[in-house]
C-alpha positions as CSV (number, residue, x, y, z in Angstrom):
1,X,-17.2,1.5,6.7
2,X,-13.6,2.9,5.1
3,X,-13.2,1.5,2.0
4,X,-9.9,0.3,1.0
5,X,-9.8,2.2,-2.9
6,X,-10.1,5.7,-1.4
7,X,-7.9,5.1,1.7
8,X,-5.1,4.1,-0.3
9,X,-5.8,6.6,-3.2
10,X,-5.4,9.4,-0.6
11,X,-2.2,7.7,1.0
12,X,-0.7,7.9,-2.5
13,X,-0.9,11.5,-2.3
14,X,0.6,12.0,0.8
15,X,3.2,9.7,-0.2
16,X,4.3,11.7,-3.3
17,X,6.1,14.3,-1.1
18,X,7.9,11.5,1.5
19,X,9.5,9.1,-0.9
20,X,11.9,9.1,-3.7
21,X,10.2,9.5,-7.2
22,X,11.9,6.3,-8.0
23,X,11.1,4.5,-5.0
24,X,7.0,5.6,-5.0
25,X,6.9,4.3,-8.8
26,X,8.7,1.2,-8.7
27,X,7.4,-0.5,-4.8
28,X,5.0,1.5,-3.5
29,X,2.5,3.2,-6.5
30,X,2.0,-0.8,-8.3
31,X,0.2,-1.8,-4.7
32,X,-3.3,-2.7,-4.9
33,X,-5.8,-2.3,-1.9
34,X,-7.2,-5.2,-1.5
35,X,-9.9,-5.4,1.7
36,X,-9.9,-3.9,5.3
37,X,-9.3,-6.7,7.9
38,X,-10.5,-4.3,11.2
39,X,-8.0,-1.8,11.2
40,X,-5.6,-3.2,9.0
41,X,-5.8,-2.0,5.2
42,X,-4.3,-5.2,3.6
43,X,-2.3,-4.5,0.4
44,X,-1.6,-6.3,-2.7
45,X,1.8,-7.2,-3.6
46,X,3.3,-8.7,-7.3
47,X,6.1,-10.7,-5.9
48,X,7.5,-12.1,-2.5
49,X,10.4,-9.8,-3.6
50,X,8.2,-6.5,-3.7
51,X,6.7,-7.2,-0.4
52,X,10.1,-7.9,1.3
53,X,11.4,-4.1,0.2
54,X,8.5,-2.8,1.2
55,X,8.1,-4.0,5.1
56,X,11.9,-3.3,4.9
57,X,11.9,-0.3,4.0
58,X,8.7,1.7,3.2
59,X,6.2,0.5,6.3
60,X,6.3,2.7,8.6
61,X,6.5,5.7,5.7
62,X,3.5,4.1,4.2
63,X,1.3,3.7,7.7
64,X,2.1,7.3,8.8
65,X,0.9,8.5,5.3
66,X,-2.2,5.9,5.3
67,X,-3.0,7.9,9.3
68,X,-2.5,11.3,8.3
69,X,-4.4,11.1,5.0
70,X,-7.8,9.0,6.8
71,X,-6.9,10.3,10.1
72,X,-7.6,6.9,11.6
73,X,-5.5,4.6,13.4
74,X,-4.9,2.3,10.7
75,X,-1.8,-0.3,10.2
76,X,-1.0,-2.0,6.7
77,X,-0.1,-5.7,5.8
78,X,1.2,-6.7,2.6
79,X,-0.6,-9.7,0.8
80,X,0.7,-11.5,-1.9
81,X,-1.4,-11.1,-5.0
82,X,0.4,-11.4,-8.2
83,X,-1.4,-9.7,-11.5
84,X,-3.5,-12.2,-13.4
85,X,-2.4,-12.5,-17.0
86,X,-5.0,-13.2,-19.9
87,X,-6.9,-16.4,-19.7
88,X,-5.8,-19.7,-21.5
């Protein structure tokens, strides 16, 4: 079974040298894995904002670094999943 932590945490590091600085720490490094739905790693996003950027413009980047790091055939979807804040 892959398991969705370590899948991403090694995409991260692949993604370091393929994106702008700015562009992994703002979008791409606040992403939380959140399950594996068959091949699909399914990623957390903060906002509907976040997660539009991202298929716009990081996708394919992130999926080619998400295959080359697990060396599986693995696609991404971005799930909304904004933090929680403290309880009442």
């Amino acid at each position: 079974m892959v398991e969705p932590s370590l899948v991403w945490k090694n995409a991260l590091a692949e993604l370091e040298g393929r994106l702008q600085k700015t562009q992994l720490d703002a979008w791409v490094a606040p992403l939380r894995p959140l399950l594996m739905e068959g091949n699909t790693l399914v990623l957390g996003v903060g906002s509907e904002l976040q997660r539009t950027y991202l298929v716009k413009n990081c996708q394919s980047t992130i999926e080619e670094a998400i295959q080359k790091s697990s060396s599986l055939p693995l696609s991404i979807r971005f799930a909304l999943d904004p933090p929680q804040g403290p309880g009442p």
